[in-house]
C-alpha positions as CSV (number, residue, x, y, z in Angstrom):
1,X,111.2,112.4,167.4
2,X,112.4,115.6,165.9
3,X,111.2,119.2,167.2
4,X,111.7,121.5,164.7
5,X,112.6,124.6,166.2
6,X,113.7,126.6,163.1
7,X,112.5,126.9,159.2
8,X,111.8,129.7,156.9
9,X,108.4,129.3,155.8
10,X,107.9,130.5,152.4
11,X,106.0,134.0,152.4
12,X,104.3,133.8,149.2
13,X,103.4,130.8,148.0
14,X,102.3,132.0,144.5
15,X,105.7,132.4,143.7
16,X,107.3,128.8,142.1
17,X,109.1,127.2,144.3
18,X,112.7,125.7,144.4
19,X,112.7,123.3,147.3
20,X,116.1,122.4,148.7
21,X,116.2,118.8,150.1
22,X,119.8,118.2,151.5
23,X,118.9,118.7,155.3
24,X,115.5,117.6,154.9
25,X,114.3,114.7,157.1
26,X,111.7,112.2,154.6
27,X,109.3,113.2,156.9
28,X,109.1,117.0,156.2
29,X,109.5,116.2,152.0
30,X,106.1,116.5,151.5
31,X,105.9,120.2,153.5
32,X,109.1,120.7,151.3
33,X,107.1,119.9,147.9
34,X,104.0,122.0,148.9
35,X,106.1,125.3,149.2
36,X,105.1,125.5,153.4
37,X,109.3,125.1,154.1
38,X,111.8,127.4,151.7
39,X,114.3,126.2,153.6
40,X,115.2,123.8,156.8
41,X,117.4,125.9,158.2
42,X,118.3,123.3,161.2
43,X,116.8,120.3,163.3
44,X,116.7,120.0,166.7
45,X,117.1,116.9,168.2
46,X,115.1,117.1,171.2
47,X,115.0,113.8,172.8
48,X,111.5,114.6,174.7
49,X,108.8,112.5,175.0
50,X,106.4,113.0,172.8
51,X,103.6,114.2,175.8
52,X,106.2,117.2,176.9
53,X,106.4,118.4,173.0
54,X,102.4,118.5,172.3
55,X,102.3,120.0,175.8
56,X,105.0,123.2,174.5
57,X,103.3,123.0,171.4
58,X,100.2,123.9,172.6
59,X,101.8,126.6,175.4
60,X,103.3,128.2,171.8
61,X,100.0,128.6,170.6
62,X,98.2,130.1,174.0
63,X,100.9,132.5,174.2
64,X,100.7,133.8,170.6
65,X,97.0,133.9,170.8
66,X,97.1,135.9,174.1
67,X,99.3,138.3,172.1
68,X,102.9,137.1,173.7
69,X,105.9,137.3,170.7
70,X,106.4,134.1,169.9
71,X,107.1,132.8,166.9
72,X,104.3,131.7,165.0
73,X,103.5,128.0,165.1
74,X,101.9,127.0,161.6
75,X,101.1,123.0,162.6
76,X,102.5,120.4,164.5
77,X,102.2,116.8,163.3
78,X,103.7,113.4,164.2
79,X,106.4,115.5,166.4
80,X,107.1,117.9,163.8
81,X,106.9,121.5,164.6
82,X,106.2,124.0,161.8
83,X,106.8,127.4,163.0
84,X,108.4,131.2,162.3
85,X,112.1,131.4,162.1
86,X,113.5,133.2,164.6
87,X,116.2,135.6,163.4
88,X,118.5,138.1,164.0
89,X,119.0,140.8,162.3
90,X,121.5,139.1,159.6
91,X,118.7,136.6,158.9
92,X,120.6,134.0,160.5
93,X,118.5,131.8,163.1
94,X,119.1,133.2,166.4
95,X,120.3,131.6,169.1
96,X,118.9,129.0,171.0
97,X,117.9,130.0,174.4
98,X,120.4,132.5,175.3
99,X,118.2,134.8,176.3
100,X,115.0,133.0,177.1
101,X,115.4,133.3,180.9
102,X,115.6,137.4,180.7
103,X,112.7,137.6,178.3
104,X,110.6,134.9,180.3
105,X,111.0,136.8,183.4
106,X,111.1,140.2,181.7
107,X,107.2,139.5,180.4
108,X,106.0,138.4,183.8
109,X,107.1,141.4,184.8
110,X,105.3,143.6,182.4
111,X,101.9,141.0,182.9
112,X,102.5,141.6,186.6
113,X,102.7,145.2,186.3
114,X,99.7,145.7,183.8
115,X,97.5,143.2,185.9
116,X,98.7,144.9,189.5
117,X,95.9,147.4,189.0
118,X,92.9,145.0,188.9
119,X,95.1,142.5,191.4
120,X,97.1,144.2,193.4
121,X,98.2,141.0,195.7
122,X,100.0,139.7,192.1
123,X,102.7,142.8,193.5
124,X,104.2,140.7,195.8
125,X,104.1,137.1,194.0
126,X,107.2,135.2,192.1
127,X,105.6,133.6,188.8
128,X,108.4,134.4,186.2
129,X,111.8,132.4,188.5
130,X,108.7,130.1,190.0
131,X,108.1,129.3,186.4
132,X,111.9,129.7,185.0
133,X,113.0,126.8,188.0
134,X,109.9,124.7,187.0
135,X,111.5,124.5,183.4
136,X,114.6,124.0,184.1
137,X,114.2,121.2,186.1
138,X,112.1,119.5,183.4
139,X,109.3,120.0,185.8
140,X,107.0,122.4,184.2
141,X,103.7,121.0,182.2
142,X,100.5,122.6,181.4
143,X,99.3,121.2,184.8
144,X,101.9,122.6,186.9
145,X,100.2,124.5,189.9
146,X,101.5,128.3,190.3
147,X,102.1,129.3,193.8
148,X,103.9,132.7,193.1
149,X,106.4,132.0,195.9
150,X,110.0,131.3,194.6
151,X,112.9,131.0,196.8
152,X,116.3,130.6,194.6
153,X,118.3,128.1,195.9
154,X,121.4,128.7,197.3
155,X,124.6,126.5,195.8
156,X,128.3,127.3,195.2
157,X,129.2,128.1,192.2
158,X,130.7,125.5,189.9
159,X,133.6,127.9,187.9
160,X,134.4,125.1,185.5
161,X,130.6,125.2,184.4
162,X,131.1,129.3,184.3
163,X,134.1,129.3,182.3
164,X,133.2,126.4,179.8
165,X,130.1,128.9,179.6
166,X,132.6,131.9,178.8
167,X,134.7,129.5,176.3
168,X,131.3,128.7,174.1
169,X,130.1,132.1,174.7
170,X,133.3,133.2,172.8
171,X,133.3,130.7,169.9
172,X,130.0,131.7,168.9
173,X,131.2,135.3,168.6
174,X,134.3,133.8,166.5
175,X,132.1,131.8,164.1
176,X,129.6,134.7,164.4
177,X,131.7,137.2,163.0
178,X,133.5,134.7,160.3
179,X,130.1,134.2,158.7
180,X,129.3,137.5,158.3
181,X,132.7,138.1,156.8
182,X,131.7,135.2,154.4
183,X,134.2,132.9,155.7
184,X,132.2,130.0,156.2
């Protein structure tokens, strides 16, 4: 199964189109050939059953029909994700999920805040590290049940993990900064 996280979709599709094929798996040619992908900008190998993908797929489209910034999710066939690019401000695709936990948490925060005035007892509840814990331990589905109690566990901290963390941190800056110098 592939999950594909990250493709420019072409903006105007009046305009001819030059598709380019060489990362292109078969089964996204024909999106290729009807100018919906510009460009496959990388794959993601996600290695989830197929029941976990249709289930984020379809949490992608609640949240950016309640009005949550996601990227925008175009279709989703045969495991195959069509959605926004997410960028930064070079235009490269940005980063994976090294900031998912902050934003996650920081939107609970703001929901919790808004709601707090028609439910006041959502003040004292835990959704967004409830939630955050859920997904990390591969636990979280669209039929998880919410109890707005978290308590973080408590484990050493594994400094090989922290500094392996630091080291990868670092080589993206490297190859970060080479590519904008053109050095690729």
């Amino acid at each position: 199964m592939v999950f594909l996280r990250c493709c420019r979709v072409k903006a105007d599709v009046s305009q001819p189109h030059k598709p380019r094929h060489e990362n292109t798996l078969p089964s996204l040619l024909p999106l290729v050939e009807e100018g919906l992908i510009d460009t496959v900008v990388c794959q993601l190998m996600s290695g989830k059953e197929p029941a976990w993908q249709s289930a984020e797929v379809d949490a992608l489209y609640r949240l950016a029909a309640a009005g949550v910034r996601v990227p925008t999710p175009y279709q989703f066939i045969d495991g195959v994700l069509l959605m926004d690019l997410v960028a930064d401000a070079d235009g490269d695709a940005a980063a994976g999920n090294n900031h998912a936990q902050r934003m996650l948490l920081r939107d609970v925060t703001k929901l919790k805040d808004f709601s707090r005035q028609f439910a006041p007892e959502l003040l004292s509840t835990d959704f967004g590290p409830e939630v955050w814990s859920l997904y990390e331990r591969g636990l979280l589905t669209q039929d998880s049940v919410l109890t707005g109690h978290f308590k973080p566990p408590h484990k050493p901290v594994n400094l090989g993990d922290v500094m392996r963390d630091i080291d990868e941190a670092k080589d993206e800056e490297v190859a970060k900064r080479l590519r904008m110098q053109g050095g690729e």
